[in-house]
N, CA and C atoms of all chains as a GROMACS GRO file, in nm:
protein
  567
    1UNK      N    1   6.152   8.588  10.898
    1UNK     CA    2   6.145   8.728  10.853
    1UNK      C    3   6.022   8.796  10.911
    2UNK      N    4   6.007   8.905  10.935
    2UNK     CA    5   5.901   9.002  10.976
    2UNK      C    6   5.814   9.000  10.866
    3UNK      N    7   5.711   9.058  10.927
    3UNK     CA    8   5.658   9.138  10.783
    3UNK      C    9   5.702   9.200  10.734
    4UNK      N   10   5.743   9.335  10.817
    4UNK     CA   11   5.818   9.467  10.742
    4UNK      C   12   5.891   9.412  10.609
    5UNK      N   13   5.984   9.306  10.702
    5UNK     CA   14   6.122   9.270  10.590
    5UNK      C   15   6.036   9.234  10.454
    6UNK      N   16   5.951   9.097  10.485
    6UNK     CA   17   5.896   9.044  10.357
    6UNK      C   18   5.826   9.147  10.247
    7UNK      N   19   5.780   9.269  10.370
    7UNK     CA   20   5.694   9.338  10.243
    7UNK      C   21   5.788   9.407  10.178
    8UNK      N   22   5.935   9.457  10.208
    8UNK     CA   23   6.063   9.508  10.141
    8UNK      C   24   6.064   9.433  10.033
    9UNK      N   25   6.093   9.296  10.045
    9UNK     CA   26   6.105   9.186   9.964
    9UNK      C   27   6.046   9.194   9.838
   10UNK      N   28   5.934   9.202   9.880
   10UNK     CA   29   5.804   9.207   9.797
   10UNK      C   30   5.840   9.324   9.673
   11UNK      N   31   5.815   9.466   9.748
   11UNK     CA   32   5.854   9.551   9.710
   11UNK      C   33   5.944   9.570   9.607
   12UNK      N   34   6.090   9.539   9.671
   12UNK     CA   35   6.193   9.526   9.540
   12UNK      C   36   6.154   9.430   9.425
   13UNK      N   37   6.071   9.357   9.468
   13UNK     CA   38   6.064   9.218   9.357
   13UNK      C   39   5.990   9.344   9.242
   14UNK      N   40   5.875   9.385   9.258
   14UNK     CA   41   5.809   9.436   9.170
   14UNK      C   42   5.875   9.555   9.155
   15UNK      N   43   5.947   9.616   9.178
   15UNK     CA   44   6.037   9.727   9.114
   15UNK      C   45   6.084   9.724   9.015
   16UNK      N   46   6.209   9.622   9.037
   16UNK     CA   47   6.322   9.570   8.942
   16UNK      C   48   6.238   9.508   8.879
   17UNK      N   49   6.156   9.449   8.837
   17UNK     CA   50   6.076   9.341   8.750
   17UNK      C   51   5.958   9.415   8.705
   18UNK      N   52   5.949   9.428   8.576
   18UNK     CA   53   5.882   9.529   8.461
   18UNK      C   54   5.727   9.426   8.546
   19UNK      N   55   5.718   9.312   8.508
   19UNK     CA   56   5.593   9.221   8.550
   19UNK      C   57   5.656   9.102   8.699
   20UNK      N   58   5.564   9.088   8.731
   20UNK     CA   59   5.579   8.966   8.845
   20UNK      C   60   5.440   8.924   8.893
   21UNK      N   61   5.435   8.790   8.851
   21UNK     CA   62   5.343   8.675   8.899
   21UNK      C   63   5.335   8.606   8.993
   22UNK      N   64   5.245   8.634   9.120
   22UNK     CA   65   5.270   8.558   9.198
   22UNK      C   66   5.184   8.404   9.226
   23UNK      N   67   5.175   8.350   9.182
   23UNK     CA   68   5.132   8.192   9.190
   23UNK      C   69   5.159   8.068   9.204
   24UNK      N   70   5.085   7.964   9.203
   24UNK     CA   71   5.122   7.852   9.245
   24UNK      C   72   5.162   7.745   9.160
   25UNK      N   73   5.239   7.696   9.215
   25UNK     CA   74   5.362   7.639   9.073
   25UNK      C   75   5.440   7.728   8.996
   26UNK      N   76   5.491   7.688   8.885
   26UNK     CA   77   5.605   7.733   8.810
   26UNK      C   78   5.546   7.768   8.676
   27UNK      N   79   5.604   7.897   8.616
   27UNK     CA   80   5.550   7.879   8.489
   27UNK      C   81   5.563   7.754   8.414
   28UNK      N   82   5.607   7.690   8.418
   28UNK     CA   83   5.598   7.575   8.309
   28UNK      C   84   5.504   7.461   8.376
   29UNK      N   85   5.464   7.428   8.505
   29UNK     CA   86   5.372   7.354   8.623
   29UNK      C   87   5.302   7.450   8.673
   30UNK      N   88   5.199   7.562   8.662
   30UNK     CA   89   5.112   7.599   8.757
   30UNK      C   90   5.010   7.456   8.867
   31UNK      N   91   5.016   7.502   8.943
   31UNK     CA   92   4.976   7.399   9.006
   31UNK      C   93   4.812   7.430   9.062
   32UNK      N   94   4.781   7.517   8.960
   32UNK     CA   95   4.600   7.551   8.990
   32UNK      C   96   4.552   7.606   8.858
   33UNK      N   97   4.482   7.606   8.798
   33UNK     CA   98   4.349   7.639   8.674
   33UNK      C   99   4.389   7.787   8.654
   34UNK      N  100   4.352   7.900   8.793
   34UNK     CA  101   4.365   8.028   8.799
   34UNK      C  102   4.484   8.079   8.772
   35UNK      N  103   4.601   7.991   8.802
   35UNK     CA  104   4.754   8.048   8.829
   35UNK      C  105   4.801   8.003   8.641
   36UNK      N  106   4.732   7.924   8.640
   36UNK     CA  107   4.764   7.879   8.410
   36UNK      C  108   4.704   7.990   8.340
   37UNK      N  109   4.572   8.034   8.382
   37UNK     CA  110   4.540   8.103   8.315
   37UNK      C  111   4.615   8.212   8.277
   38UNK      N  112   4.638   8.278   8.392
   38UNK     CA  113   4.721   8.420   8.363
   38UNK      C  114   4.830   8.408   8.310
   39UNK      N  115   4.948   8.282   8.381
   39UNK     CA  116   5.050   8.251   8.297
   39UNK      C  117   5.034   8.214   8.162
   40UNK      N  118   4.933   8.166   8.124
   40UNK     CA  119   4.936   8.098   7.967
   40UNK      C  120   4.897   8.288   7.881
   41UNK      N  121   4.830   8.386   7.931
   41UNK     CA  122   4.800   8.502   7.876
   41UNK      C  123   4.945   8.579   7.884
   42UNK      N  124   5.022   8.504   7.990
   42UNK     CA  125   5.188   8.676   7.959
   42UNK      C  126   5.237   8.544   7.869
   43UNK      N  127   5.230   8.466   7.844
   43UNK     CA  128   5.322   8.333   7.744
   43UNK      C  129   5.232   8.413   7.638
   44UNK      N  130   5.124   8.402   7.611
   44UNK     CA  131   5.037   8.463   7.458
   44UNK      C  132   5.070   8.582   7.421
   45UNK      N  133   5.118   8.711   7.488
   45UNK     CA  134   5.168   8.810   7.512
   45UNK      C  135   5.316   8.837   7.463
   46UNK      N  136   5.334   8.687   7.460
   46UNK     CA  137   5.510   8.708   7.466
   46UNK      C  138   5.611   8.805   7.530
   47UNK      N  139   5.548   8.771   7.696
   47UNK     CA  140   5.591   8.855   7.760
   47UNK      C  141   5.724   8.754   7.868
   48UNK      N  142   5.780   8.884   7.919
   48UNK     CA  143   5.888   8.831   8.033
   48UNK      C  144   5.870   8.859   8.125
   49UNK      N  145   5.823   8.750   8.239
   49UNK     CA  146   5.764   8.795   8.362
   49UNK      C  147   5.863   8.672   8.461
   50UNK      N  148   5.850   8.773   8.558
   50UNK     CA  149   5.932   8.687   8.721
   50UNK      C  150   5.791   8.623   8.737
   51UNK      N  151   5.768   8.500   8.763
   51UNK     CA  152   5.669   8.417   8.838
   51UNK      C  153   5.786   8.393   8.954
   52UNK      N  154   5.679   8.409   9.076
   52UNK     CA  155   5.706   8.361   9.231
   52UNK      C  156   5.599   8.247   9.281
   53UNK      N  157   5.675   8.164   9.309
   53UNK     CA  158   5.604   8.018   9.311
   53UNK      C  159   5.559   8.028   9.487
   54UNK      N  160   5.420   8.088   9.541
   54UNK     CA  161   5.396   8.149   9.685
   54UNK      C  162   5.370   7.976   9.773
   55UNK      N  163   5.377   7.861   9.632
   55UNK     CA  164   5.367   7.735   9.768
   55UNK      C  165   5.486   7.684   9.812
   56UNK      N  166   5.607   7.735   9.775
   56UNK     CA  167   5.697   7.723   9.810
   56UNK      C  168   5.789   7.826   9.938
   57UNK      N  169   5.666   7.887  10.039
   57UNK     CA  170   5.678   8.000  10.075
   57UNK      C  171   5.586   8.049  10.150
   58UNK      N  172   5.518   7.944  10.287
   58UNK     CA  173   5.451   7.973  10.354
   58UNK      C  174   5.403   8.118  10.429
   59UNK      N  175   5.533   8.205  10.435
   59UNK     CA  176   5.519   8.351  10.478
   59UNK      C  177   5.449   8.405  10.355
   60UNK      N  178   5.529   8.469  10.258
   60UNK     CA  179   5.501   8.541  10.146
   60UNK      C  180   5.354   8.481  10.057
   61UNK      N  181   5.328   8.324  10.112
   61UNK     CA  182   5.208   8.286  10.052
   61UNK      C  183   5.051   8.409  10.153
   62UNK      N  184   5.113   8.396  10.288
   62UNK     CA  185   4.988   8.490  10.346
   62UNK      C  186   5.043   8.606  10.312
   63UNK      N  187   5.194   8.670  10.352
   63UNK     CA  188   5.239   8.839  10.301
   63UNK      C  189   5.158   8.882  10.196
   64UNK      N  190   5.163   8.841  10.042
   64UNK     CA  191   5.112   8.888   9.947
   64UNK      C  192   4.953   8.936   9.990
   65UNK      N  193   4.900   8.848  10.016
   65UNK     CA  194   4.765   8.866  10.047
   65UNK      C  195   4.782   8.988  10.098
   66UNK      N  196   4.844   9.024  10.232
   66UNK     CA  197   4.857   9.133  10.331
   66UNK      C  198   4.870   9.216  10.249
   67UNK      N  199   4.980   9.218  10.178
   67UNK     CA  200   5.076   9.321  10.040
   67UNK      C  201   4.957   9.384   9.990
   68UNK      N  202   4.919   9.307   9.932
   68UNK     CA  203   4.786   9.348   9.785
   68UNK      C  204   4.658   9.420   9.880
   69UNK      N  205   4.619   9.358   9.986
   69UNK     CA  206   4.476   9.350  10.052
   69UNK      C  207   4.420   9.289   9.938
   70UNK      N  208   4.432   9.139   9.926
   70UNK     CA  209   4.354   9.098   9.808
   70UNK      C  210   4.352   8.930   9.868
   71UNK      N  211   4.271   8.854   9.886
   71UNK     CA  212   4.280   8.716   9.952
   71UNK      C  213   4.281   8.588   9.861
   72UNK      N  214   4.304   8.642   9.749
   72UNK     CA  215   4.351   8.523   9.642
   72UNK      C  216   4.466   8.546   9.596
   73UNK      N  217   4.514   8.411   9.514
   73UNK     CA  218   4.639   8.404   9.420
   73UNK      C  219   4.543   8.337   9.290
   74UNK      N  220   4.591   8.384   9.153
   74UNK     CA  221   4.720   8.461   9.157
   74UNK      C  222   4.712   8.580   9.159
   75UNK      N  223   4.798   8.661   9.146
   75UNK     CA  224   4.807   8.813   9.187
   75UNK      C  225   4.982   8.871   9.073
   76UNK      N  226   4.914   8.919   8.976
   76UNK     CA  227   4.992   9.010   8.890
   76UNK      C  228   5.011   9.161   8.900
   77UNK      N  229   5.120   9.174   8.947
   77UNK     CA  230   5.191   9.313   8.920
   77UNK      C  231   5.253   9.332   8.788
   78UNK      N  232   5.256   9.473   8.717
   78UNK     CA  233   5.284   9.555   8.636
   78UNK      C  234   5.362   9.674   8.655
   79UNK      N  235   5.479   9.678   8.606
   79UNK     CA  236   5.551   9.826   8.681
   79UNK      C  237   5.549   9.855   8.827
   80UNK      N  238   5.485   9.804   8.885
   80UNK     CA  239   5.490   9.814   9.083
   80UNK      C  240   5.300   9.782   9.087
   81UNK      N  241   5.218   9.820   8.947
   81UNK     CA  242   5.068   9.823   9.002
   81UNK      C  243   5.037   9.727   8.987
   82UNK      N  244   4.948   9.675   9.098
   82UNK     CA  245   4.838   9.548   9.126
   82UNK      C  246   4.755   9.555   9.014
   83UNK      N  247   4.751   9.444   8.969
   83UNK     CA  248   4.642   9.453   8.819
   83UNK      C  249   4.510   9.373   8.879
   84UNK      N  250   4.580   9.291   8.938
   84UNK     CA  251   4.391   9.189   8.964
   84UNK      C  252   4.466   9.076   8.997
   85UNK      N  253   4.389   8.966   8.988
   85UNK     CA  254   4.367   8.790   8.990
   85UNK      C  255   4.343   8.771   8.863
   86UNK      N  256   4.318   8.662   8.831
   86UNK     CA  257   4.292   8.554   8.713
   86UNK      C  258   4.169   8.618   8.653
   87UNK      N  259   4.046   8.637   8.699
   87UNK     CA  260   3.959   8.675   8.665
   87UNK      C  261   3.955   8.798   8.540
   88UNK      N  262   3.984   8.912   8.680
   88UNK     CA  263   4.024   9.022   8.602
   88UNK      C  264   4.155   9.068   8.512
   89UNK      N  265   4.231   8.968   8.492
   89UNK     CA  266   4.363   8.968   8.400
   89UNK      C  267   4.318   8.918   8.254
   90UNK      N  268   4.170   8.807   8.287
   90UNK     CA  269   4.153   8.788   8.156
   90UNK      C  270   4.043   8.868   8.087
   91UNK      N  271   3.953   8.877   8.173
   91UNK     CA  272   3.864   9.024   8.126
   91UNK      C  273   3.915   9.103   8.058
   92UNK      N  274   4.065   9.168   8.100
   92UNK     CA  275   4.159   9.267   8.054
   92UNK      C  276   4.211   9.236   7.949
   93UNK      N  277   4.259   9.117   7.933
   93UNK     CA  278   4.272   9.049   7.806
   93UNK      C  279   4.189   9.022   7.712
   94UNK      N  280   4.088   9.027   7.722
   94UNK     CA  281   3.974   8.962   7.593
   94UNK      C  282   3.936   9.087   7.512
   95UNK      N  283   3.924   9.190   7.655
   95UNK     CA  284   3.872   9.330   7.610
   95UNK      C  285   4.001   9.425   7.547
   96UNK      N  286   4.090   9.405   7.540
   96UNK     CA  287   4.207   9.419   7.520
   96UNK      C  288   4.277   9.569   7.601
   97UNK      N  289   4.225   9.569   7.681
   97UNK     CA  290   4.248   9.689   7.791
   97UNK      C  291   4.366   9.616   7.856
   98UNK      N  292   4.427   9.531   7.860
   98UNK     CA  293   4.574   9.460   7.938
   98UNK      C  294   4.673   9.536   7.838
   99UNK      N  295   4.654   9.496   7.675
   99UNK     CA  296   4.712   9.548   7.589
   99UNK      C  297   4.734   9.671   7.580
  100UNK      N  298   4.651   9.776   7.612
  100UNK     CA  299   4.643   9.931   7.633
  100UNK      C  300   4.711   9.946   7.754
  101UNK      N  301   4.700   9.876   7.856
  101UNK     CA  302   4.774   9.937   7.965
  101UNK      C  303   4.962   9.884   7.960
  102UNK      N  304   4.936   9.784   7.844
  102UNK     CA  305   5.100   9.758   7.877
  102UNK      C  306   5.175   9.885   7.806
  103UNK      N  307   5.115   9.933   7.661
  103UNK     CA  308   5.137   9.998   7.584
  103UNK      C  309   5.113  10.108   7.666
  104UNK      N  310   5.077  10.193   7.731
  104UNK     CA  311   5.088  10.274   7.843
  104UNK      C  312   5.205  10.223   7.926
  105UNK      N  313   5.215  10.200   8.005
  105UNK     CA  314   5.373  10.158   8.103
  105UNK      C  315   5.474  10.129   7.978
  106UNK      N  316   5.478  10.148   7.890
  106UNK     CA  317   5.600  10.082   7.812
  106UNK      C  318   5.677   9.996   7.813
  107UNK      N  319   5.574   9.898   7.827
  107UNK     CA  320   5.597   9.722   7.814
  107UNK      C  321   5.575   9.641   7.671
  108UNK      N  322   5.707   9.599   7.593
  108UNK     CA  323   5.688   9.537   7.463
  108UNK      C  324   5.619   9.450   7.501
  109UNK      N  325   5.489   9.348   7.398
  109UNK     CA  326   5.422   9.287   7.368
  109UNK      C  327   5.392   9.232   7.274
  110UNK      N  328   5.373   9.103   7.228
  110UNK     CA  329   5.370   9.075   7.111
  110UNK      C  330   5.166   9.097   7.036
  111UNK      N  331   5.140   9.140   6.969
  111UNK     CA  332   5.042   9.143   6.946
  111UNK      C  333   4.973   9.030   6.875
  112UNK      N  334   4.841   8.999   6.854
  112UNK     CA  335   4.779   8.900   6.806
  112UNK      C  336   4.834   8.906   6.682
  113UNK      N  337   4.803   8.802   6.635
  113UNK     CA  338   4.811   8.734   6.447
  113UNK      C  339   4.723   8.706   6.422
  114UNK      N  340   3.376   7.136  10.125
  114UNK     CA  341   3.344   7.269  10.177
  114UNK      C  342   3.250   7.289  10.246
  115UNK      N  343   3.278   7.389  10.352
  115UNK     CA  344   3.211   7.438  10.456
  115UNK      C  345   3.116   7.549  10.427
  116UNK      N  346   3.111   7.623  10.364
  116UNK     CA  347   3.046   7.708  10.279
  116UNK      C  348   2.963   7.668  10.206
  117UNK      N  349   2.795   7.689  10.224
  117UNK     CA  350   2.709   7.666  10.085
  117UNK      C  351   2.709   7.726   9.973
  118UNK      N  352   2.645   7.695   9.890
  118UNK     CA  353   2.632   7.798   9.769
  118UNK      C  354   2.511   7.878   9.818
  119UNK      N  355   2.369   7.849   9.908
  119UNK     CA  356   2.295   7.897   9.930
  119UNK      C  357   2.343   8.025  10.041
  120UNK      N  358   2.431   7.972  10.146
  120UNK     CA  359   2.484   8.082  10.211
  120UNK      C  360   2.575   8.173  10.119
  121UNK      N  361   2.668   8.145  10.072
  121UNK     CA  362   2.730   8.252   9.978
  121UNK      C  363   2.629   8.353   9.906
  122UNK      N  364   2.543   8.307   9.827
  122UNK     CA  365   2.452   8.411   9.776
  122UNK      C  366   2.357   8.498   9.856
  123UNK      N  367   2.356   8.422  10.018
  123UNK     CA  368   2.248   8.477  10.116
  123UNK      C  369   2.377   8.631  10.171
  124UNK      N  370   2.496   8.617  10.195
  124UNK     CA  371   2.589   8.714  10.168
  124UNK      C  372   2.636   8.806  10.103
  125UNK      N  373   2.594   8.760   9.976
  125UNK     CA  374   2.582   8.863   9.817
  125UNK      C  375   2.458   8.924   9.848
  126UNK      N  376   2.389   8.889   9.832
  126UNK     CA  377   2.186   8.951   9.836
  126UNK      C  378   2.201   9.005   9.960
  127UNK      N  379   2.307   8.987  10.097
  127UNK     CA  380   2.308   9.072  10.225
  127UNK      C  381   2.348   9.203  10.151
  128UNK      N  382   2.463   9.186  10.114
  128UNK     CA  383   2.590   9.304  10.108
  128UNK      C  384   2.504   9.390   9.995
  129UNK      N  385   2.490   9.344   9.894
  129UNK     CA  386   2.451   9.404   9.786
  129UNK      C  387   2.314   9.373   9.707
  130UNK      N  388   2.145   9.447   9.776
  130UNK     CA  389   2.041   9.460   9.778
  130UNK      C  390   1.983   9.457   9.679
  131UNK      N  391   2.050   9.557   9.583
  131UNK     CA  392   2.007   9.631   9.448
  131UNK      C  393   2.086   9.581   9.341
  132UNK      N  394   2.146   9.465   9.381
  132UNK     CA  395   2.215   9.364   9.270
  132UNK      C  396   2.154   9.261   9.250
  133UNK      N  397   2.176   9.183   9.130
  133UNK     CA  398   2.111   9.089   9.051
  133UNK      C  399   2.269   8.986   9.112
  134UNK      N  400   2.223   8.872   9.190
  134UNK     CA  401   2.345   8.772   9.237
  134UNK      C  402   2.306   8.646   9.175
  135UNK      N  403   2.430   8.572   9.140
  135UNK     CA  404   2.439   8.419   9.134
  135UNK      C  405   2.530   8.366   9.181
  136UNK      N  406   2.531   8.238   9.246
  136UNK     CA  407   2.645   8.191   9.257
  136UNK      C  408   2.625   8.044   9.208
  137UNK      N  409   2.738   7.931   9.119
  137UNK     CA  410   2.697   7.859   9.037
  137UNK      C  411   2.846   7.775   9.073
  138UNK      N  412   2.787   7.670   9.080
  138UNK     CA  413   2.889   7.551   9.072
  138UNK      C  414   2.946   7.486   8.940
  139UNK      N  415   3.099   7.560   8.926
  139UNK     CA  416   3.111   7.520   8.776
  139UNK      C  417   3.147   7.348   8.731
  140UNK      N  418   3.180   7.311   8.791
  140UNK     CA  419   3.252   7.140   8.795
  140UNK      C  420   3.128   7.053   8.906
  141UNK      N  421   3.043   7.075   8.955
  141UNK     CA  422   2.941   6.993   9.025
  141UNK      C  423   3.024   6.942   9.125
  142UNK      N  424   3.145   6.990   9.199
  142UNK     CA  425   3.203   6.931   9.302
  142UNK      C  426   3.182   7.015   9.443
  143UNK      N  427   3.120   7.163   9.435
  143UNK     CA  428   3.122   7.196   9.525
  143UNK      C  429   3.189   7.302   9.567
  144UNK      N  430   3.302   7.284   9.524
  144UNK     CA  431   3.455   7.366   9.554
  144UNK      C  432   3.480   7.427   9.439
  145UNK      N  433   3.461   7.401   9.292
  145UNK     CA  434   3.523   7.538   9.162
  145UNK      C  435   3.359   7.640   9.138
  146UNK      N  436   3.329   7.792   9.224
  146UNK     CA  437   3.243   7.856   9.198
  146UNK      C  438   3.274   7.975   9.137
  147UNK      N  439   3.134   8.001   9.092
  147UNK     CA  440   3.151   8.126   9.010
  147UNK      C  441   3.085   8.202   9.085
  148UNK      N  442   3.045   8.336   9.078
  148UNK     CA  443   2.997   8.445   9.178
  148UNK      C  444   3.002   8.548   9.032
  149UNK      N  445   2.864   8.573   9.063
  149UNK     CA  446   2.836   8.712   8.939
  149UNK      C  447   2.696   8.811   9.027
  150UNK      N  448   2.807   8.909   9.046
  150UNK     CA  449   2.710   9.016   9.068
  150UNK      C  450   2.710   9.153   8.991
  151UNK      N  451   2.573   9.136   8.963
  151UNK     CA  452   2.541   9.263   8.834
  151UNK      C  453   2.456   9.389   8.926
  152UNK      N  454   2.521   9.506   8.938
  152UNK     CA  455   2.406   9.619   8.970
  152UNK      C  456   2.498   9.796   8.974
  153UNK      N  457   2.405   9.828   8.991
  153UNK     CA  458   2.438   9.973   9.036
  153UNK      C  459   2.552   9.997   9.180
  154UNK      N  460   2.535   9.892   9.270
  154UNK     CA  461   2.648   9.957   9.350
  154UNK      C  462   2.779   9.962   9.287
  155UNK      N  463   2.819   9.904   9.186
  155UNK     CA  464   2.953   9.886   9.127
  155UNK      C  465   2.952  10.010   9.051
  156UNK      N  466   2.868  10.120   8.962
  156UNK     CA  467   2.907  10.179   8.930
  156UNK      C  468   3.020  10.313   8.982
  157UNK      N  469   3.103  10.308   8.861
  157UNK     CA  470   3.227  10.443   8.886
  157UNK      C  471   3.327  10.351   8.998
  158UNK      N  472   3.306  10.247   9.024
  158UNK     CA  473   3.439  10.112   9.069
  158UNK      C  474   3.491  10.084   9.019
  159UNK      N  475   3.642  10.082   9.016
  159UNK     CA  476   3.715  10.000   8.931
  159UNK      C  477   3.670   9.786   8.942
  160UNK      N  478   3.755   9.742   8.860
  160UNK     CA  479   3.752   9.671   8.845
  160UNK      C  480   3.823   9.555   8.995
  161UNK      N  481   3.886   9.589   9.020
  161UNK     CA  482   3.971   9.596   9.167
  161UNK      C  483   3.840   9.585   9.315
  162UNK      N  484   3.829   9.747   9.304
  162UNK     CA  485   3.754   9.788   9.423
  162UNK      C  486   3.623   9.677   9.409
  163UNK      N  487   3.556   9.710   9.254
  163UNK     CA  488   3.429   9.568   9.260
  163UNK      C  489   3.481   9.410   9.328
  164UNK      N  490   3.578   9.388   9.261
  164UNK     CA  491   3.579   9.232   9.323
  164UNK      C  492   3.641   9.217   9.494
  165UNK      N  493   3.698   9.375   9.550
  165UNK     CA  494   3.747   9.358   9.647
  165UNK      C  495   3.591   9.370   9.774
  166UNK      N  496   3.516   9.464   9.713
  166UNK     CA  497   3.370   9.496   9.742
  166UNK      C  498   3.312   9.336   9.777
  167UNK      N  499   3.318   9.241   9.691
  167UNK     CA  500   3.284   9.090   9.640
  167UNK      C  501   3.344   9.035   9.805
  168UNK      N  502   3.458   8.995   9.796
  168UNK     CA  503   3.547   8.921   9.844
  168UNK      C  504   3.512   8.959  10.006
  169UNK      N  505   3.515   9.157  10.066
  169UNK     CA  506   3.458   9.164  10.163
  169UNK      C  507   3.341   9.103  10.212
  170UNK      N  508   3.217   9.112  10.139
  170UNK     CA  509   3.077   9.048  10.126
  170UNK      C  510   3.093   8.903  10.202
  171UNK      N  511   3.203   8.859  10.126
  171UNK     CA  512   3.203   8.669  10.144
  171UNK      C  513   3.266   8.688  10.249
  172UNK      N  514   3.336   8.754  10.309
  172UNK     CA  515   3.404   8.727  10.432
  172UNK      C  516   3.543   8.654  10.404
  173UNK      N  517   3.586   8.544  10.545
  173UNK     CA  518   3.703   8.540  10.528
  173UNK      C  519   3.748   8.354  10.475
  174UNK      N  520   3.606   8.348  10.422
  174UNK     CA  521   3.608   8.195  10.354
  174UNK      C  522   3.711   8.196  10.237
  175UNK      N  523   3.702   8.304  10.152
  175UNK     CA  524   3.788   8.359  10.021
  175UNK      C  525   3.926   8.357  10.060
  176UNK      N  526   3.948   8.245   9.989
  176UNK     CA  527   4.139   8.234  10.006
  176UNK      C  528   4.166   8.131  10.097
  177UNK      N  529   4.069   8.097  10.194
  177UNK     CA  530   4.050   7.929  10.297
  177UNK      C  531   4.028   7.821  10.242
  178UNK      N  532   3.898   7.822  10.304
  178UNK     CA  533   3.830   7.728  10.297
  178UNK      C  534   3.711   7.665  10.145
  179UNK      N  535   3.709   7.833  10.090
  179UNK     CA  536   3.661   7.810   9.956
  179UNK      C  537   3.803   7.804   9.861
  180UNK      N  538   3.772   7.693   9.758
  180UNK     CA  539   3.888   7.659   9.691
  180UNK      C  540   3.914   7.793   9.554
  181UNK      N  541   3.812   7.741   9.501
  181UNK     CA  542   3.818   7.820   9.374
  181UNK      C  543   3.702   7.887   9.355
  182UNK      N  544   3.695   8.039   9.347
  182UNK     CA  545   3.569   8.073   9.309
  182UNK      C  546   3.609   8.236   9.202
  183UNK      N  547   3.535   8.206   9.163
  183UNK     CA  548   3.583   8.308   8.982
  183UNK      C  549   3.467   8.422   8.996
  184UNK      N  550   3.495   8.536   8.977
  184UNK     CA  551   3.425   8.643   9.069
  184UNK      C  552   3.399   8.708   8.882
  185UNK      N  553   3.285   8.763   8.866
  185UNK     CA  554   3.192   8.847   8.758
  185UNK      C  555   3.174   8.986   8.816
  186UNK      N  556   3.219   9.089   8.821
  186UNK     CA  557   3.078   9.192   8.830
  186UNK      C  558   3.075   9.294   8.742
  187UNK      N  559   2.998   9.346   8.751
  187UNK     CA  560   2.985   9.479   8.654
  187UNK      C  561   2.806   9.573   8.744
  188UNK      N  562   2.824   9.665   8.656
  188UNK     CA  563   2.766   9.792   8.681
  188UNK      C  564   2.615   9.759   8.638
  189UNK      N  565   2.636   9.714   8.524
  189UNK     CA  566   2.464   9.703   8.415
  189UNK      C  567   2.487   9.574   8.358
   0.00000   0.00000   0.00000
């Protein structure tokens, strides 16, 4: 595939898909520290997210990078917007500004107990 | 890794003068780092633009050859 094509790819993925995760391993196997974290925060969330497993995917593992201009995984989209990496997903989370922005895009969430 | 921790921070303290830098080995292996830079160039940055600001600084080790490194910044 080209780029062009992959970044189409890309593209539709985060369209049609309210959230999409792109990292390594599977939600249920992340296969890195950074890529659990974020997944274990949309699981706390009780959210429904497409995870894209990028080691299974030597193109789209460098595309994304290209995609985002961002040189890490993982890499979470929201409604089509780039939110961050691991870092800043949980920042967003602690401070509860993830929560405000889902509730902005009109994304159900389960809230704390 | 090919990357020091002493060079990484000599890259932070390049890029960003008027920032307070660390960079810290969280697991003593070398390869899981942290990177915290605190100052005034980040102000009125998003959260994004700061760590993308970061990531330029380090060059093109980020996402290679450095494994894991967990990026801090803020304004104050």
């Amino acid at each position: 595939m080209s780029q062009q094509e992959i970044f189409a790819a890309i593209k539709q993925d985060i369209t049609e898909n309210d959230i999409v995760l792109y990292m390594k391993g599977t939600k249920s196997i992340p296969q890195c520290g950074f890529s659990a974290v974020v997944a274990n925060v949309l699981t706390i969330l009780g959210l429904d997210y497409k995870a894209v497993n990028i080691l299974e995917d030597d193109e789209l593992r460098q595309a994304i990078k290209d995609f985002s201009n961002w040189p890490t995984i993982p890499q979470l989209y929201i409604k089509g917007e780039f939110i961050g990496g691991c870092d800043i997903v949980k920042e967003m989370f602690e401070s509860g500004e993830l929560q405000d922005l889902l509730t902005e895009k009109g994304v159900l969430f389960k809230a704390a107990s | 890794m090919s990357v020091s921790i002493q060079e990484l921070e000599q890259r932070l303290r390049d890029a960003f003068p008027d920032c307070r830098v660390s960079v810290t080995d969280l697991v003593g292996d070398g390869d899981h780092l942290r990177a915290e830079v605190v100052g005034p160039a980040f102000v009125g940055k998003t959260r994004i633009e700061q760590h993308k600001m970061v990531y330029t600084a380090l060059g093109s080790c980020v996402g290679q050859e450095l494994h894991a490194l967990s990026l801090k910044t803020s304004a104050s």
